[in-house]
C-alpha positions in Angstrom: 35.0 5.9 -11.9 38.4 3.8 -10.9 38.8 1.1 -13.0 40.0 -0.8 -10.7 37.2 -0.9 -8.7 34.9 -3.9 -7.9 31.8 -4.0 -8.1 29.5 -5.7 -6.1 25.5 -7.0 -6.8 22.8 -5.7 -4.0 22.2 -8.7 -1.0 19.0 -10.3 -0.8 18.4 -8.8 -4.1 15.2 -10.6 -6.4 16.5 -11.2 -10.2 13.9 -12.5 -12.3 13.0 -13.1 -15.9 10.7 -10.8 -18.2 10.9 -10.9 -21.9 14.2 -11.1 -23.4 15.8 -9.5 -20.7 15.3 -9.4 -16.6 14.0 -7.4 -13.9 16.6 -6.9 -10.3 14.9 -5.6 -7.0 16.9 -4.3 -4.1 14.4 -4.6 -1.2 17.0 -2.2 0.4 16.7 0.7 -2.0 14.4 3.3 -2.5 14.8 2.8 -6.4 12.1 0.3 -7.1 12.6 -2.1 -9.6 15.3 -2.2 -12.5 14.2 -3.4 -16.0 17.2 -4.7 -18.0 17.7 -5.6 -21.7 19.4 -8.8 -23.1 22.5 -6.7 -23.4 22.7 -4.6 -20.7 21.8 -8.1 -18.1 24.9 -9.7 -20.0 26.6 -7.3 -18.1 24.9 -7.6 -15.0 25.7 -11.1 -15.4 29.4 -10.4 -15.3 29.7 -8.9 -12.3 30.4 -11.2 -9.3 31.7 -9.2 -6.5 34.8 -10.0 -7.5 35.9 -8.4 -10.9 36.8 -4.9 -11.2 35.2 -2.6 -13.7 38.2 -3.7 -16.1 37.7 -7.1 -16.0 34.0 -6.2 -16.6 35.3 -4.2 -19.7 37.7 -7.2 -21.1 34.7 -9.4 -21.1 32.3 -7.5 -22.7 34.8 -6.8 -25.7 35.1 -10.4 -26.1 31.9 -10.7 -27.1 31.5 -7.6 -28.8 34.3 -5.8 -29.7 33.1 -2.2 -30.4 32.2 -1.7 -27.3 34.1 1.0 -25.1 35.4 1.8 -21.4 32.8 4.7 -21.1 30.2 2.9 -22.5 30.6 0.1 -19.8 31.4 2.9 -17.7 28.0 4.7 -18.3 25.8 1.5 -18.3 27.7 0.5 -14.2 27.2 3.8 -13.6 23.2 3.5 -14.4 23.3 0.1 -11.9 24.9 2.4 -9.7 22.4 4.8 -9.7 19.6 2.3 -9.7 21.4 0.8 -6.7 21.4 -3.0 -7.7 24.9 -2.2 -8.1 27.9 -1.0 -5.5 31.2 -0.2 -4.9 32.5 -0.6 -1.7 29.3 -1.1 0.6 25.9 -0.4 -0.1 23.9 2.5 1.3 23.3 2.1 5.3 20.2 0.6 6.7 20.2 3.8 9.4 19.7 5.8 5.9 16.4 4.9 5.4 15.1 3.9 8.7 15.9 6.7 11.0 13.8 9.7 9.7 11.0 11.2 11.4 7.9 10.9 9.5 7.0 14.0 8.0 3.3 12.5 7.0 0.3 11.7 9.6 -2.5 9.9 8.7 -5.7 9.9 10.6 -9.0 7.7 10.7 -11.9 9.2 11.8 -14.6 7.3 12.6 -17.9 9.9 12.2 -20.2 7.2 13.0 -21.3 3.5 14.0 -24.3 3.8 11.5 -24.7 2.2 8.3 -27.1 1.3 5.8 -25.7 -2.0 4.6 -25.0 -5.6 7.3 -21.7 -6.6 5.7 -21.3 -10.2 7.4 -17.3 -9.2 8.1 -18.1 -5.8 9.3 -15.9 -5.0 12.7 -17.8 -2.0 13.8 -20.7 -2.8 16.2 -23.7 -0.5 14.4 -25.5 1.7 17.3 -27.2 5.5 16.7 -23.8 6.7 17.7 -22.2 9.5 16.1 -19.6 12.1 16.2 -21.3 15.5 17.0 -20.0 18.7 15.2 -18.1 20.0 18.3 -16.3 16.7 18.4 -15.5 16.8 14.6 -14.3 20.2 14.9 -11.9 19.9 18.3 -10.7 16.8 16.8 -10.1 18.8 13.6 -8.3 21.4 15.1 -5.9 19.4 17.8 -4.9 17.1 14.7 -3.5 20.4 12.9 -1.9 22.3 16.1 -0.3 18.7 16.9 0.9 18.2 13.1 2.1 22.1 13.4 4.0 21.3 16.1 5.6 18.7 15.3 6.9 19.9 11.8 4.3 17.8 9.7 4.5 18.8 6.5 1.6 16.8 5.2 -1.7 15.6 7.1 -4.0 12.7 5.3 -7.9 12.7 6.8 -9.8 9.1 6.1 -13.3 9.5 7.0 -14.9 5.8 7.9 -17.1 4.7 10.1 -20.2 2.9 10.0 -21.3 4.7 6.7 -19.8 8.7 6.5 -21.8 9.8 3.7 -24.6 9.1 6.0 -22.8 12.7 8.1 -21.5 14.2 4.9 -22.4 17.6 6.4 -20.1 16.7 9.2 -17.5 15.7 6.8 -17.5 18.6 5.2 -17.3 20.2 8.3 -14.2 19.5 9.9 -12.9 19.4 5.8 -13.7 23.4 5.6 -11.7 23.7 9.2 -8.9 21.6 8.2 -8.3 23.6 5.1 -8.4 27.4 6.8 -5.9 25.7 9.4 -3.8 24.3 6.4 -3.3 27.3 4.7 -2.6 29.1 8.2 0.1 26.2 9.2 1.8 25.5 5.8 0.7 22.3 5.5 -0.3 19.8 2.9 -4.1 18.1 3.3 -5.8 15.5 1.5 -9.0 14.2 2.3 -10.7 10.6 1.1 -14.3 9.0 1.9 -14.2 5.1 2.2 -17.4 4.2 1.5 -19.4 1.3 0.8 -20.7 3.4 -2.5 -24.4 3.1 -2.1 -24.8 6.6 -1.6 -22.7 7.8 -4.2 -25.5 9.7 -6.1 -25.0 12.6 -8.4 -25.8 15.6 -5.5 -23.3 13.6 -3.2 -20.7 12.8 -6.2 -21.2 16.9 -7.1 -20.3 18.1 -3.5 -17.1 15.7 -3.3 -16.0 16.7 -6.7 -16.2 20.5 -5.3 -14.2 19.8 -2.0 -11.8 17.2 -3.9 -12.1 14.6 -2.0 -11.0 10.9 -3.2 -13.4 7.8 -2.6 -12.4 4.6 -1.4 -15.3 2.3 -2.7 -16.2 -1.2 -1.3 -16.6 -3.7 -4.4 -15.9 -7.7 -3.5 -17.0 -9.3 -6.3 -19.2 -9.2 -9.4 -23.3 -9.7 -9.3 -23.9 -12.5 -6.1 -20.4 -12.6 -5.4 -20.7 -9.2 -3.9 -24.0 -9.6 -2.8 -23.0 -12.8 -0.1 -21.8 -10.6 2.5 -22.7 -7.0 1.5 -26.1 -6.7 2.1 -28.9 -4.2 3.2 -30.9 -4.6 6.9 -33.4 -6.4 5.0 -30.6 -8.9 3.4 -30.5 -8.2 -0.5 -27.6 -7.7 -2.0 -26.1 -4.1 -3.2 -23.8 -4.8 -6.2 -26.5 -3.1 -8.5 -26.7 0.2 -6.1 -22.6 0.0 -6.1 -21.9 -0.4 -9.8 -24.4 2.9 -10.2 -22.1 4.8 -7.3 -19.1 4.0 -9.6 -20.5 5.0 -12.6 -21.4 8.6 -10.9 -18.3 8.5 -9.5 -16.5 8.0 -13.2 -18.6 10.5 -14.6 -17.9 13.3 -12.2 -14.2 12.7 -13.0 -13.7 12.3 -8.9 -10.0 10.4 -8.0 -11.3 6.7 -6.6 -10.0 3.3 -6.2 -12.1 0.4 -5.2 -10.8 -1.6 -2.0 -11.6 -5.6 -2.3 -11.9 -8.0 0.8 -11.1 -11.2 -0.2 -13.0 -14.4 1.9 -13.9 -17.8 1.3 -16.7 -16.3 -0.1 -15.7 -14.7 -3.6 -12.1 -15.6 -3.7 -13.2 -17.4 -7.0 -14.1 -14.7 -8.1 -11.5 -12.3 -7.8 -10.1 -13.2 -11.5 -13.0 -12.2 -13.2 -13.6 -9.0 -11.1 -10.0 -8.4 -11.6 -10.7 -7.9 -15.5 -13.9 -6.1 -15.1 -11.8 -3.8 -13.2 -8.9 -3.4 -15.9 -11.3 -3.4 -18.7 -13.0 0.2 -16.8 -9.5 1.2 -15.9 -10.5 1.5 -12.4 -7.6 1.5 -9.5 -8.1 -1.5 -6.8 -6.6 -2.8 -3.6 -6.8 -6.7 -2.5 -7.3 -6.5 1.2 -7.6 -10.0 3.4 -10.2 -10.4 5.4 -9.4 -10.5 9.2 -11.5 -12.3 11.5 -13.2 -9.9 14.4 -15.8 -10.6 17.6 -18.8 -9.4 15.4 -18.6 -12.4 12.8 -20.2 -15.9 13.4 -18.8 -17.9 10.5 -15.2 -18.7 8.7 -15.0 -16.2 6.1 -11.1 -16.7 5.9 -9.4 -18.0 2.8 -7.0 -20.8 3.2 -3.5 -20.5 1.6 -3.7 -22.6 -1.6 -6.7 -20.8 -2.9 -5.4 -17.4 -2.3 -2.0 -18.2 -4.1 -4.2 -20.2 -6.8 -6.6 -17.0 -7.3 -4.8 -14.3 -7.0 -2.1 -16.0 -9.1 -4.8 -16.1 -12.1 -5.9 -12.8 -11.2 -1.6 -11.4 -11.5 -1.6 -13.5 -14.9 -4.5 -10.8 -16.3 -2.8 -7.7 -14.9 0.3 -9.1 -16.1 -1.3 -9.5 -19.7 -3.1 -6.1 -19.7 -1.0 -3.8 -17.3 -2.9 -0.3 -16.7 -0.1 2.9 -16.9 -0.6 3.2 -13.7 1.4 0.9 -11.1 -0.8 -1.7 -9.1 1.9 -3.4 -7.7 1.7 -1.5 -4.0 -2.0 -2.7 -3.7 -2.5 -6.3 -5.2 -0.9 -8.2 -1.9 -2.6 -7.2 1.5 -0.3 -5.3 4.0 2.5 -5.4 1.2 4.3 -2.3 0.2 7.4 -1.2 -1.8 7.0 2.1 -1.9 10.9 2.2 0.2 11.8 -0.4 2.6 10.3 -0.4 6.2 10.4 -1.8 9.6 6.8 -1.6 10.5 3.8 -3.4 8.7 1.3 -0.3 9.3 1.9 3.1 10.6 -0.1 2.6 13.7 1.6 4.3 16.9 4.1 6.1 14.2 2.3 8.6 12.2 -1.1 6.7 12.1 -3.7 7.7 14.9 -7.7 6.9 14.8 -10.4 9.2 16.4 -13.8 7.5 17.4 -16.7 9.2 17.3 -17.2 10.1 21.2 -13.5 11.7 20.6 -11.3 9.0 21.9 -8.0 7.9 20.5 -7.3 4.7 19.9 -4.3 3.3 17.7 -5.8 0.9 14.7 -9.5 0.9 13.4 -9.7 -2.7 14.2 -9.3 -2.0 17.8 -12.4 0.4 18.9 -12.6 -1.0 22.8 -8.9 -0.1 23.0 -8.7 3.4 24.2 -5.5 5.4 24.0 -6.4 8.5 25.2 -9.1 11.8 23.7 -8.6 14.7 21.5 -8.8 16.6 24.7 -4.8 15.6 25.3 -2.4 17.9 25.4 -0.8 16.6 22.0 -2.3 13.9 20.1 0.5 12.8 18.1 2.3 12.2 21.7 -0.3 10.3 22.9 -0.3 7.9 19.3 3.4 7.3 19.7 2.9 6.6 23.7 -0.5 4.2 23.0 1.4 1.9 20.7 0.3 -1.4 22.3 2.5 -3.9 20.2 5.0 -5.2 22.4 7.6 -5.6 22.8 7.3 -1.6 22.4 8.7 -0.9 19.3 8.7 -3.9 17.6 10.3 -3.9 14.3 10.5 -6.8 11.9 14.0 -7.2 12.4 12.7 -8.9 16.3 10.3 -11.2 14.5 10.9 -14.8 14.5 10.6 -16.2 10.6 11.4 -13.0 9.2 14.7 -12.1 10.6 16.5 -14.1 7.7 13.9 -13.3 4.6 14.8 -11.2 2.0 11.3 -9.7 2.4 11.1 -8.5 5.3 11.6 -5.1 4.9 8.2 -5.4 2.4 5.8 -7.0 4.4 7.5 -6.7 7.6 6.3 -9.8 8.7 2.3 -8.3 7.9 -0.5 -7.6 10.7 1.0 -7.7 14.4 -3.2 -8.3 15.7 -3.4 -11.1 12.7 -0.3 -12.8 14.6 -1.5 -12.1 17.8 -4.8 -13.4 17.4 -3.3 -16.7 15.1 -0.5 -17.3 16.8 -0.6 -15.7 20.3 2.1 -13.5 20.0 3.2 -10.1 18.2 6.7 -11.3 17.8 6.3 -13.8 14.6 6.1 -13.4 11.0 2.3 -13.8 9.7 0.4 -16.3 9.2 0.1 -15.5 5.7 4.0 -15.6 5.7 3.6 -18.6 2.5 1.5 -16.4 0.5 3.8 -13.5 1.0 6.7 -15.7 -0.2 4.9 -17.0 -3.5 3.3 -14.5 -4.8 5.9 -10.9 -3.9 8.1 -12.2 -6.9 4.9 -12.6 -9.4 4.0 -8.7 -7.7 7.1 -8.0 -8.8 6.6 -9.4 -12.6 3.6 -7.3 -12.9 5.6 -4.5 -12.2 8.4 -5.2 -14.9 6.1 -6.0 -17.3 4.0 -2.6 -17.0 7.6 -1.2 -17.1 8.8 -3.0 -20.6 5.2 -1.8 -22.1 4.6 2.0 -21.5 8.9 2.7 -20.9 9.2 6.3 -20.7 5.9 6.9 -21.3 4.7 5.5 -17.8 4.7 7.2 -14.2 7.5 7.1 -12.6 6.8 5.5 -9.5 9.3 2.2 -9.2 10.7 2.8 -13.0 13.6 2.1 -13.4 14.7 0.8 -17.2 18.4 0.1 -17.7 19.1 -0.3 -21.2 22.5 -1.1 -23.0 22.8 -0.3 -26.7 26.4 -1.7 -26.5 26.3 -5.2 -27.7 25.4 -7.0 -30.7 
């Protein structure tokens, strides 16, 4: 490393405060977020895209005159590596944007039926069902298509309606999948999303057998829950639910629970958020979105949704679990690696109804893309994208061009804007939200980090430490 070179901090880069030290994200690297001690963000500190590594060295030993070139050397180097530092230029946007996904994800939608009336629901609940020839085909085209296009891993969500009301079916086109799998050389994993009133101990038993993960509806504790997920006959299921999770706990079967937040149990949302941490149970905060099939508000406004979810970040913040939340506690919100796209629709993201069209997003059933009896399916899902401009990224967005987050939320749901705001082109109208409460996302993260170190996953660690100075 030339001494002589200068080193520059990351653009559009987040530095905030945690502990005695601070926390830097670069929403342009695929490092995650850096935890730095006192000492080593004195350093940090130091560099101003101006001063070479020398200079950085002189200034150090000012304040501490044991330390060494090659210790400053070794602790640039780890900001190098952690990319919140550069020489030069940083790494190039085409980097991490062009690559071909290698992972497809598909919906399918076994059936309209269900045995609950959630008030928000957006599927239309007929008899209608997807037979066993249809799960099969479907089964079957999604594999030769993933084959030939080099997919090295294939993800199957089963929704509908209720699935585990077709769990046979399920099963089915599971079985098939996984002969095909083994045949192609690719990577499968299968997950329910259920509402969780099925979950009994035969049911838990045969997903535990075929390892299948459960996505489990949960929106609130007691009546919370029970205001807008209800039975035909209108009483509330948080009772049958809390039962399904305990089965689901005790057959040691991978779950999460998935919240929808409304006007409804927003005020809740803190005190489900510690039930949740106290069972050490994985959860996702989802907004609600307003669809044809509901007849009241159910939308939260802005204030309450910073004001809530900011009490409910304070008790994560307090009681991190080892494992990170931080990619599911802000709808449409990711930072797994920066992206252009706020879903994966018309990319590597394809839904199959139960009559065996194709359509493009769960949300949009009357919007027909094509059938599983096309020639190629994942041609037809990068052909039916209906956003347009085709191929809108959030670099075309108005609002988000100029934010430092935009490569995170990437500007969040196109059909939320469209339906809000009248156009696909514009950053969301949950833009404010996004703004407030990514840098307290971000704390969570850093504090989880500074608490289980080396002992917690990997997944956006980074922890930069500097022994150097007194």
């Amino acid at each position: 490393m030339d001494v002589k070179s200068i080193l520059y901090k990351c653009r559009d880069g987040y530095i905030g405060h945690v502990g005695d030290g601070i926390f830097v994200y670069n929403p342009l690297s695929e490092k995650g977020l850096a935890v730095l001690n006192k000492e080593a963000a004195f350093v940090f500190s130091l560099i101003n895209d101006q001063r070479a590594i020398s200079d950085i060295v002189n200034l150090v030993q000012k304040e501490d005159g044991s330390a060494t070139l090659k210790d400053i050397q070794s602790l640039v180097g780890s900001f190098i590596d952690s990319e919140i530092v550069y020489i030069n230029s940083p790494k190039s946007k085409s980097f991490l944007f062009d690559r071909k996904p290698t992972h497809f994800g598909v919906w399918m939608h076994i059936t309209n039926s269900c045995n609950l009336r959630c008030t928000y629901c957006y599927v239309h609940k007929t008899p209608d069902k997807m037979s066993e020839e249809i799960a099969l085909k479907a089964t079957e085209k999604i594999m030769l298509s993933a084959k030939k296009h080099n997919v090295k891993k294939v993800t199957f969500k089963f929704a509908g309606g209720e699935p585990l009301l077709e769990l046979n079916k399920v099963l089915l086109a599971i079985k098939r999948a996984r002969g095909l799998g083994v045949e192609y050389g690719i990577e499968l994993e299968f997950v329910v999303i259920t509402n969780g009133v099925l979950l009994s101990d035969a049911v838990c038993q045969k997903l535990k057998e075929n390892n299948i993960r459960v996505a489990i509806s949960l929106d609130g504790l007691g009546e919370y829950h029970d205001k807008t997920r209800v039975f035909t006959n209108g009483l509330g299921s948080f009772k049958y639910v809390e039962k399904g999770i305990a089965n689901i706990i005790k057959h040691k079967i991978p779950f999460n629970v998935s919240i929808t937040i409304t006007q409804k149990n927003i005020e809740n949302i803190p005190e489900l958020t510690a039930y949740l941490l106290n069972k050490q149970i994985p959860f996702a905060f989802n907004f609600y979105r307003e669809n044809p099939f509901v007849h009241e508000a159910l939308e939260g406004d802005d204030k309450k949704l910073v004001e809530y979810l900011k009490k409910a970040y304070k008790l994560i913040r307090e009681n991190p679990p080892r494992h990170s939340v931080i990619n599911g506690i802000l709808d449409r919100v990711s930072f797994k690696r920066p992206h252009l796209y706020a879903c994966a629709m018309g990319l590597n993201y394809i839904v199959v109804r139960h009559d065996g069209k194709l359509i493009s997003c769960q949300m949009t059933q009357d919007k027909v893309i094509g059938s599983i009896a096309d020639d190629d399916l994942i041609i037809t899902m990068l052909k039916g994208n209906f956003i347009e401009p085709t191929g809108l990224t959030v670099e075309g967005k108005k609002g988000c061009r100029e934010c430092q987050w935009k490569y995170i939320c990437c500007g969040g749901c196109p059909l939320l804007s469209k339906e809000q705001k009248g156009t696909f082109d514009t950053n969301s109208p949950y833009c404010s939200v996004y703004k407030e409460l990514i840098p307290e996302a971000l704390r969570i993260e850093a504090s989880r980090l500074i608490k289980y170190g080396s002992n917690g996953p990997k997944s956006l660690k980074q922890d930069i430490q500097s022994p150097y100075l007194s």
